[in-house]
N, C-alpha and C positions, 0 to 999 in steps of 0.2 A: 616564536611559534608561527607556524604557514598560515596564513588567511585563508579561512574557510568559506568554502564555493558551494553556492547555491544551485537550485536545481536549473538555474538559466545558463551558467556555465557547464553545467552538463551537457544539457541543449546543446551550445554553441560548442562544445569539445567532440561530444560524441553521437547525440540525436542528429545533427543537423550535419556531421562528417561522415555519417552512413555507417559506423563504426560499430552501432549497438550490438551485443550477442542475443538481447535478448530474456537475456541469464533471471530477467525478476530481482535483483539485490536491492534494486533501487527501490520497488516496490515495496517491497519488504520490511525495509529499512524506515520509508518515510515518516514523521512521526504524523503527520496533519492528514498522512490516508489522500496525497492529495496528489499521487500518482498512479497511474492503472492503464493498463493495456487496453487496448480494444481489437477482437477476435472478429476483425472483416480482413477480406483478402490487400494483401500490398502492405498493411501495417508493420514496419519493421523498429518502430521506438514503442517506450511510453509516452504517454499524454499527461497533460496536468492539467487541474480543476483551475489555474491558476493562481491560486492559493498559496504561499508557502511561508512557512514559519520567520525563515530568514528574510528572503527577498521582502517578504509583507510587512513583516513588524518587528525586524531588526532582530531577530531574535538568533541567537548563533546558532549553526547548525553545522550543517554539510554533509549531515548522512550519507545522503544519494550520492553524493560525490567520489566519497573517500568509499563506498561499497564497493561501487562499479572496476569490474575489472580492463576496462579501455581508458582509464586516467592512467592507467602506471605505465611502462614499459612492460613487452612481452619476452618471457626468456628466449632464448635462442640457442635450445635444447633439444635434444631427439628422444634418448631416454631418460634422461634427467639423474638425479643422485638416486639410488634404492642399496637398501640391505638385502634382499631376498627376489629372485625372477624364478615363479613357479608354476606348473602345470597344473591346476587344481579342478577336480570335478565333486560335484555334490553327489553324496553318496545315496541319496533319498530320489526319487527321480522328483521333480516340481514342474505340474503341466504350465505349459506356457515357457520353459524358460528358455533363456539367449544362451548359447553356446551348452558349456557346465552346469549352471545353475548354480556357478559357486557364491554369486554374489547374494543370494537370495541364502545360502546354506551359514553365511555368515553373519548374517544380519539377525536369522531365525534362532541361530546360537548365540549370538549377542542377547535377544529379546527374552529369549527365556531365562539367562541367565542374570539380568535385570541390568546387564552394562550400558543399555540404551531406556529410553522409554516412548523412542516415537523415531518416526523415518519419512522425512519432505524426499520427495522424487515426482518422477512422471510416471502417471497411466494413463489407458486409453480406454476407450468403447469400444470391445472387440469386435463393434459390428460395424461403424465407421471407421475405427483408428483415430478417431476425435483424440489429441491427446488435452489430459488438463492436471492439473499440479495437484498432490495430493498427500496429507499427511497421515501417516498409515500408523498405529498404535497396536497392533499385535500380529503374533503370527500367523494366525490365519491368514490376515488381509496381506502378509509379505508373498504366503505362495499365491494368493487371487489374483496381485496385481504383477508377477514376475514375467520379468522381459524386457527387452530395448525397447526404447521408443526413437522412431527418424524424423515423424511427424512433428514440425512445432507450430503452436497457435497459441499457450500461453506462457508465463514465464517463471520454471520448474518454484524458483525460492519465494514465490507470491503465499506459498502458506507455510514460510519459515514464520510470518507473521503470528500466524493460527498456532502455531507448536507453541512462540516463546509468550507471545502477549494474551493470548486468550487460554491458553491452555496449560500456561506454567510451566512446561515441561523443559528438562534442563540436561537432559542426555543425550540428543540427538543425533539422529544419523542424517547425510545428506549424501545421495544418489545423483548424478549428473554428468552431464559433458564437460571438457573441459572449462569451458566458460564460465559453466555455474562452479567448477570448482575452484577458480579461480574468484569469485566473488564471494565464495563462504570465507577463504583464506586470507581473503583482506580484512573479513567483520573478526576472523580470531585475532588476525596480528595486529587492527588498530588501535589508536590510542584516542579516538573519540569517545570520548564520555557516551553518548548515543548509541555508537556498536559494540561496545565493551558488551553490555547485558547478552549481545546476541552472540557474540563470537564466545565466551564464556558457557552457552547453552549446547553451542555443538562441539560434540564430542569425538564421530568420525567423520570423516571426507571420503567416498571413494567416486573415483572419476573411471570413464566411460571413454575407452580407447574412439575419435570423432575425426574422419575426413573433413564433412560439413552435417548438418541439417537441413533439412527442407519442409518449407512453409506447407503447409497443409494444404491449402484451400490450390496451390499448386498443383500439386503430386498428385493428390487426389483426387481433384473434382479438375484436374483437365486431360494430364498427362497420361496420368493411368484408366482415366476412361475413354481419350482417345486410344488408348490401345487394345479398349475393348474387355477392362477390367474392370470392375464392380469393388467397393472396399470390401464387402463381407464375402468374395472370393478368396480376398488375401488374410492365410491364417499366419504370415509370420514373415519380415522384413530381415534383412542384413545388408551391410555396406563392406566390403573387403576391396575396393578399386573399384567394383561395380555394385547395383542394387539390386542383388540375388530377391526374389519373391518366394515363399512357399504358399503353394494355393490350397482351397479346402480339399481339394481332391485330390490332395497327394503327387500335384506337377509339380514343374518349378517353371519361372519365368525372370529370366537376368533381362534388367535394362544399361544401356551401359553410361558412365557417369556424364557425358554428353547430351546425352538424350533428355536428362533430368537436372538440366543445368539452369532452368532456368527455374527450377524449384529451389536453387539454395537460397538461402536466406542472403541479406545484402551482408550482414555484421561477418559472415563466416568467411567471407573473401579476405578480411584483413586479420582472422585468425593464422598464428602459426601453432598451436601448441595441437597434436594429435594423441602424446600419452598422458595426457592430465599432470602435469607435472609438478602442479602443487597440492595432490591429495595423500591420504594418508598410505590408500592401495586404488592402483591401476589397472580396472580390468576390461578385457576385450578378447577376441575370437582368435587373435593374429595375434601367429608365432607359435599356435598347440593344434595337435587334430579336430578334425570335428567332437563335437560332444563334450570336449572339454575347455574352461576357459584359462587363458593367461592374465596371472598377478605380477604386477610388478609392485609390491610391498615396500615403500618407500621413508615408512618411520616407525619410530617405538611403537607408538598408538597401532599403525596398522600390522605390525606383526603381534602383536597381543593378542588382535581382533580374531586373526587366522588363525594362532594357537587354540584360542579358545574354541573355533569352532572344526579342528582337528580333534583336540581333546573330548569334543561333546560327541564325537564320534559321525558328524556329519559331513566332514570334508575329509577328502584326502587330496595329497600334493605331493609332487615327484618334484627334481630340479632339472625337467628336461624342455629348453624351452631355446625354439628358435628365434632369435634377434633380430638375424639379416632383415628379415621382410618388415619388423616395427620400426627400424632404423630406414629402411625405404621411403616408408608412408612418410613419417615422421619428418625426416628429410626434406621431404616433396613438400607438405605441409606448411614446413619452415618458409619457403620460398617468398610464400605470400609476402611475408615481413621483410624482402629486398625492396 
């Protein structure tokens, strides 16, 4: 059996190698609550109360360790394995949402049909773009909170907490960028006693087609007000090579990915994965026209999800879907990992 690693070996593997995503797992995860972020500018790890169950009083552990998706090897994939690449748009319109609104049309189809009972993801304060982790238990709150988020300041899986220990809930859905999906995928497939309860609770994964992210306190409170933007100018964000803006008054303003380089996060440099490549459905803007979004439906679980919400008569799906440019990004992406 492997010797299990405390949270100072995480430190020294990944806090202290610049490596973190970010992602919240560890947080999540910890049993003694005795790790947490802190939302000032420049923060790119967690912090610890120095406390920890192992390290302090022997006690075996390794949560945080075996969560985290920067302890393993990253694949070295573009599109990864899928059964299904689909053109999908919600057939309900959902104010606020990103591309289709497919992923919001699925989730809503899930909840009513009681396959889920709760959803960790990001939202934000649509009047700063403040993002913060949030766990959403009905459909209402899916169409309230529906849309990307670019902005990071906390970290998305911090109230996987909240869903499985305070709240019981054992169906869950988890919303994310790659990183966080790759952090839910290690609590399903490990074999610590510790993650088993949580990876057993969620039930789907869908990931978030991601260049990088960008720190908040960044993008927002320098860059885009050096350029003479306001946050509650901006009604709606996208990344496709550049950072398309839609403003309240119906312009548009692109900045291009240079310009906003020094908003990515430090963890996202030594990302390669762009199609989430270990969720259950992959979805993002790139590869379908405006208004609709591209799935890449990649196991049993997530073509159920889809069915189901074809069947409840909220989603529709063609199989017309262009590659070239996800295999681009994806590519480029990869690089990092040279």
């Amino acid at each position: 059996m492997a010797e299990k690693k405390s949270y100072k070996d995480l430190n020294t593997a990944v806090w202290e190698a610049g490596t973190c995503s970010g992602c919240g797992a560890c947080v999540a995860v910890c049993p003694a609550d005795a790790l947490y972020f802190i939302d000032e500018p420049g923060i790119s790890h967690p912090t610890s109360s120095g406390y920890c169950k192992m390290a302090t009083d022997l006690v075996p552990c390794g949560a945080c360790y075996d969560a985290c998706p920067r302890t393993r090897e990253q694949k070295r994939e573009t599109l990864g394995s899928y059964h299904r690449l689909l053109r999908a748009q919600s057939i309900v319109t959902v104010p606020h949402q990103q591309s289709g609104g497919a992923v919001t049309a699925i989730l809503t189809a899930a909840m009513q049909e009681g396959l889920i009972d709760g959803v960790v993801t990001l939202t934000e304060d649509r009047w700063t773009h403040r993002p913060r982790s949030i766990l959403i238990t009905s459909g209402g709150e899916l169409v309230e909170h529906a849309g990307s988020r670019y902005n990071w300041s906390v970290p998305v899986l911090r109230s996987l907490k909240t869903a499985i220990v305070d709240k019981k809930l054992t169906h869950i859905a988890i919303v994310g960028t790659p990183c966080v999906v790759q952090g839910a995928r290690a609590m399903k497939d490990s074999k610590n006693d510790l993650l088993i309860p949580f990876g057993r609770s969620i039930r789907l994964i869908i990931g978030l087609f991601c260049t990088e992210s960008f720190d908040y306190h960044v993008l927002m409170e320098d860059i885009l007000k050096r350029s003479g933007l306001a946050p509650q100018q901006i009604e709606k964000m996208d990344v496709k090579g550049k950072l398309d803006l839609t403003l309240t008054d119906g312009t548009t303003s692109t900045l291009s990915l240079d310009e906003v380089a020094k908003a990515v996060r430090q963890g996202c440099h030594t990302c390669g994965d762009f199609s989430a490549l270990d969720a259950d459905i992959a979805a993002g803007s790139v590869g379908t026209p405006a208004g609709y979004t591209t799935l890449i439906v990649r196991t049993t679980d997530g073509d159920g999800f889809v069915d189901n919400a074809v069947k409840a008569g909220v989603l529709s799906v063609t199989t017309e879907v262009e590659t070239g440019i996800i295999e681009k990004l994806a590519a480029a992406k990869q690089k990092r990992l040279d």
